[in-house]
C-alpha positions, 0 to 999 in steps of 0.5 A: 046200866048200858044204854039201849041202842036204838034199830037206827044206830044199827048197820045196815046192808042190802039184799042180795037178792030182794033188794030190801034194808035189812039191819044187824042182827045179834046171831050175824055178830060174828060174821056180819061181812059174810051176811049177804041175805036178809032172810032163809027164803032169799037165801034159798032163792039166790039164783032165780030172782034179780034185785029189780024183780022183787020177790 
């Protein structure tokens, strides 16, 4: 049996666009060095908030 990974034993990036942690997710294994948001609504929002501004 495989042992369960713990969420901190996970990589983890910063948003680009809210600067929030967000951690890998199985669906990003294939291109984890492309994610670059932490969610569709940051995704969607890239161009109109800066990191310091929160979102």
């Amino acid at each position: 049996m495989v042992k369960a990974r713990r969420k901190s034993d996970l990589p983890a990036k910063i948003c680009a666009v809210c600067g929030r942690p967000f951690n890998w997710r199985r669906k990003w294994a294939r291109d984890w060095d492309q994610v670059r948001y932490c969610s569709e609504r940051c995704r969607g929002a890239r161009g109109k908030h800066s990191p310091d501004q929160g979102a």
